[in-house]
N, C-alpha and C positions, 0 to 999 in steps of 0.2 A: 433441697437440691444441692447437688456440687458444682458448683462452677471454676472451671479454669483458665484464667485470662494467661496470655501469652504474647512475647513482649520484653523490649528489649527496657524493662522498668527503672529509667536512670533521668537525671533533672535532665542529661545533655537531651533525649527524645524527648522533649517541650510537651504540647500538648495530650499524647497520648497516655504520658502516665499519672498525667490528671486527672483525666478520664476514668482511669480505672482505677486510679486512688478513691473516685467519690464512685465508683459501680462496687468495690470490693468493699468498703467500709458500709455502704447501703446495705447489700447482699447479706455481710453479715449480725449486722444489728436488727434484722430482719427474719433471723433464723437459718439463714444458710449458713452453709460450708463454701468456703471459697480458695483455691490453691492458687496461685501468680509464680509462672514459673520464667525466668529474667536471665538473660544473658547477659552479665555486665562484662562488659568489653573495656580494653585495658586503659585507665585514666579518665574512665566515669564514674560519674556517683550515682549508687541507687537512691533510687524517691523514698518518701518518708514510708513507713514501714505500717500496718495497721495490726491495731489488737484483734488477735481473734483468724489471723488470715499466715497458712503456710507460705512460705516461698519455698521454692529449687531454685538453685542457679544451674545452671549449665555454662559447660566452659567452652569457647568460639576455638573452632579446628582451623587447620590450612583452607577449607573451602570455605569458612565464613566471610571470607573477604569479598569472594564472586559471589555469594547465593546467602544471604542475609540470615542469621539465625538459624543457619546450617549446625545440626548438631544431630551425631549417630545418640548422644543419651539422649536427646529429644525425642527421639525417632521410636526409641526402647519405652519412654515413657509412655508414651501415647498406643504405642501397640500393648503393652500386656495393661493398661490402665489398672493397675493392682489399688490406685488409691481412689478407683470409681467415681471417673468423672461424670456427670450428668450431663454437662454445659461446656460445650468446649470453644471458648471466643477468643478468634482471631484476629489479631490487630493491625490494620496495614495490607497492602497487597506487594508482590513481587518479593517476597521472601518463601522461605523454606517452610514455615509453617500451612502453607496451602498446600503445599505439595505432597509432602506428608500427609496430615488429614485426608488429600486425594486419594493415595497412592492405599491409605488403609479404610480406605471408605468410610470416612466418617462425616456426610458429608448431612447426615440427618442431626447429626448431635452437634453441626457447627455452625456457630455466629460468626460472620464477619464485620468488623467495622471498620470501614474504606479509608477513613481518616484521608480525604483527600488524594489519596494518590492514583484516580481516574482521569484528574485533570490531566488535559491532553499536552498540556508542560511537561510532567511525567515524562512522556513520549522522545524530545529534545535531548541526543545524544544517545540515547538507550534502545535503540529501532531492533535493533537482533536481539539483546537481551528480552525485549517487553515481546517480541513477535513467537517467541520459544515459549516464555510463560502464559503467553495469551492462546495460542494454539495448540500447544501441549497436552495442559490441563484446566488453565484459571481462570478461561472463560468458562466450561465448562463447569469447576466446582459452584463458580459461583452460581450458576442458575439452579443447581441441584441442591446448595445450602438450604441449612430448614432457616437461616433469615440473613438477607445482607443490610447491613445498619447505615443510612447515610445522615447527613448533618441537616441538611436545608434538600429543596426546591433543585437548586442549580446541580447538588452533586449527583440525587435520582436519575439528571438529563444526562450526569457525565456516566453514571454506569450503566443508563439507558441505551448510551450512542455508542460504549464500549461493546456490548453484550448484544448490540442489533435487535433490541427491543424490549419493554419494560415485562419486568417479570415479577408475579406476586410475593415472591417471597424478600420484596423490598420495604423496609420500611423507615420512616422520618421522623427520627427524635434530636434534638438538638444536644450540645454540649450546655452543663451546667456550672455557675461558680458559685460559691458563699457570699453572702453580704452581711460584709460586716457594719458595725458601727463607726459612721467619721464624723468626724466636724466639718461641717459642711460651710461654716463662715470664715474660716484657716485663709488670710490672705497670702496669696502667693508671690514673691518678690524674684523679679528675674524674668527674662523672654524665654525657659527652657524648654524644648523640644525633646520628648523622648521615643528613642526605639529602643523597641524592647522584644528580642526575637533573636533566633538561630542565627550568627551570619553564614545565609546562603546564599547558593545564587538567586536563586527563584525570591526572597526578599525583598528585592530591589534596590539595595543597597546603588545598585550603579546607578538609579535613577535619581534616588532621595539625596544625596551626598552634592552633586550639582547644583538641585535643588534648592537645597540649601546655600551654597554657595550665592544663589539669586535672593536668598530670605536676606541674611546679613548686606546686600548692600542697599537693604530698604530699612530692614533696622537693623541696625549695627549693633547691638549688644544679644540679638541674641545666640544660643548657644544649644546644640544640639549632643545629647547625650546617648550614647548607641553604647547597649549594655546587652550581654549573652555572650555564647560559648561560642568558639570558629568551628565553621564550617566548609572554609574556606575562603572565607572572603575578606579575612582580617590584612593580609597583603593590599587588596587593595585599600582597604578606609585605609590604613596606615602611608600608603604611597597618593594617595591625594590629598589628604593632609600637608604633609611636608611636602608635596608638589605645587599645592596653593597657599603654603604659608599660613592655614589655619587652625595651629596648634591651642589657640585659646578660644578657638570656636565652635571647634568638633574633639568630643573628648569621649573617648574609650573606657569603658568603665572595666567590661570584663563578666563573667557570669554572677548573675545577686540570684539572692531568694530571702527568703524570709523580712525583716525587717529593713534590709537594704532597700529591697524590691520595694517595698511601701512605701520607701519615701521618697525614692525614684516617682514613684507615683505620683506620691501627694504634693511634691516640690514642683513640677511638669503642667504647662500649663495649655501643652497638645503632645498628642499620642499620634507618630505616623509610623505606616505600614504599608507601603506601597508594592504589594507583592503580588507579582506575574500569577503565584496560584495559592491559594490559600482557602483551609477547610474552616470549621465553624472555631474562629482562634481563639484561646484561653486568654490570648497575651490580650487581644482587643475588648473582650468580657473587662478582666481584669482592669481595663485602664476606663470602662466605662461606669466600673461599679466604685468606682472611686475619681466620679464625675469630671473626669479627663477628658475634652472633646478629640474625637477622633479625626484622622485623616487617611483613609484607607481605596484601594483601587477597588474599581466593578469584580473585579478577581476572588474577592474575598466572602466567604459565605455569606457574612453579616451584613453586606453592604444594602440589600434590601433594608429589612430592619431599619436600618441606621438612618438611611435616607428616610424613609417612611417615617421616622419617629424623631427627626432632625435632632439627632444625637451626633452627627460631626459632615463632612465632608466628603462624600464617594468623586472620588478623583478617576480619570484616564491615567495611562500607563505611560506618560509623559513629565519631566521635569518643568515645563510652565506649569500644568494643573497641578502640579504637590506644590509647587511655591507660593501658585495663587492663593492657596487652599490656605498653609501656615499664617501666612502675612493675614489675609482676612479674619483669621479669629485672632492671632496677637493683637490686632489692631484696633477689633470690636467687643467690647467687654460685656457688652449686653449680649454678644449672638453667642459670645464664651460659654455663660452664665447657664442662658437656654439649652444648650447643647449638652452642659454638664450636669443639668437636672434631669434633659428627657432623656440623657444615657441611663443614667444610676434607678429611674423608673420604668427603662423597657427590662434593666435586667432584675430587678424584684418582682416585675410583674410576668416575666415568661421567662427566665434563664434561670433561676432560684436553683441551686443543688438538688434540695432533697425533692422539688417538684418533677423535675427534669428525669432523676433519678427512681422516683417513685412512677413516671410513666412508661422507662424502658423497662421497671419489673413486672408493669403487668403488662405490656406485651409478651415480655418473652415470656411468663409465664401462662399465658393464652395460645403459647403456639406449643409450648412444652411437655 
């Protein structure tokens, strides 16, 4: 089969092109053909690239700015499909590639995967745009999709509640990460805190940042490191910083990957994510499979899981609950411990890549 993921394939869109870093690399070790066709947009970087797998880029017009991945060679591609796509998966909603797909009826040959953005946050400043694309056509393609992909439990209910009712052609596969090999006796020296994510709004940046402000006057040394690309929110960590005088306590690191990213990790001795919406997150896999106790809001897909499997902290969407939450595992090195073993064992035991991976291929290849 040919599959085409579509997608804006750049580290700045965080978990999505994870995602389909581990579905394009599966797909073609596998025996497929797989094309990834990527709008990199000006002062991103593309994701790492796979043997074995085409790219297109397409270049962002005047309307990419209003209508996400708006692109007339998109538009070309998809209609004379000359390189025979089989599989056409759509990543995201409230862009241009649904509409398209709509607009050429293809709505038999399309996957979507919601990657979170049914969350009724989404909604929050965006009411005419989301109400155009919602009664347009995108409720609409979605039901007629030959499958819409959600993450967990919570997202089925949010495209359930979008769509006015649950439709078969849904189905629940989670996100998957690699486990690697670590040292698992590595003492770690320091109170460090790490966030590690988009600064957006919907992160919670405005919640966690006070928060912390409440962590240090309980213990004073520690130090919270906020690392990723802006999204807009780098104004403020930066103006409440210097507004609270906590330059040696809240520190900016900026975008990592590869070997930064890891020891961000492994130096970190809580991982917080207090975000208003959040789908099945890489960033939180990531900081569990290299036994980082979590601190994350009900908002997050994994927050079941987590609780269930007392791998960290499921907090409210409040600054006492994120700070109770830090202070009680800096404090308690036994509840650390346990949280950082049953994290790094929920995710070998049900988030593994190629498991993960190997269960969205035989779905789609049972509906295909």
């Amino acid at each position: 089969m040919h599959f085409v993921h579509i997608l804006s394939y750049t580290w700045e869109n965080g978990g999505a092109s994870k995602v389909v870093y581990d579905l394009a690399k599966f797909q073609v070790e596998h025996g497929d053909k797989v094309t990834i066709i990527t709008m990199d947009m000006e002062g991103q970087k593309r994701y790492k690239d796979i043997e074995g797998v085409n790219f297109i880029s397409i270049v962002p017009q005047l309307l990419t700015k209003f209508l996400p991945l708006f692109s007339t060679e998109l538009w070309h591609i998809l209609k004379k499909n000359e390189q025979g796509f089989d599989v056409i998966h759509l990543h995201g909603l409230w862009n241009f590639t649904l509409l398209a797909a709509h607009l050429l009826k293809l709505h038999n040959n399309s996957i979507v995967t919601v990657h979170g953005c049914a969350h009724p946050y989404t909604f929050i400043g965006n009411r005419i745009k989301r109400g155009l694309f919602t009664y347009s056509f995108q409720k609409n393609f979605l039901k007629k999709a030959r499958m819409v992909h959600v993450l967990h439990g919570g997202e089925l209910s949010e495209v359930s509640d979008y769509l006015g009712q649950t439709t078969s052609n849904i189905r629940i596969i989670p996100n998957g990460i690699d486990v690697p090999e670590i040292n698992s006796k590595t003492h770690k020296i320091g109170n460090h805190v790490l966030f590690l994510s988009r600064l957006h709004q919907k992160k919670g940046l405005d919640l966690l940042l006070p928060a912390f402000k409440q962590v240090i006057n309980i213990i004073s040394d520690a130090q919270l490191i906020i690392a990723g690309p802006d999204f807009g929110m780098l104004g403020f960590v930066q103006d409440f910083i210097k507004n609270n005088e906590l330059e040696k306590s809240i520190i900016y690191v900026g975008s990592v990957d590869g070997q930064a990213k890891i020891e961000l990790l492994q130096n970190s001795k809580v991982f917080a994510l207090p975000s208003y919406s959040e789908g099945f997150s890489i960033a939180v896999l990531e900081a569990l499979v290299y036994q980082l106790p979590v601190v994350v809001s009900t908002e997050t897909g994994l927050s079941n899981e987590i609780k269930e499997n007392e791998a960290g902290e499921v907090i409210e969407l409040n600054s006492n609950s994120i700070s109770n939450a830090i202070v009680e595992i800096l404090q308690n090195q036994h509840l650390a411990d346990k949280m950082a073993f049953n994290g790094r064992k929920l995710v070998e035991e049900r988030f593994e890549t190629s498991k993960v991976c190997g269960q969205f291929d035989s779905v789609v290849k049972q509906l295909f």
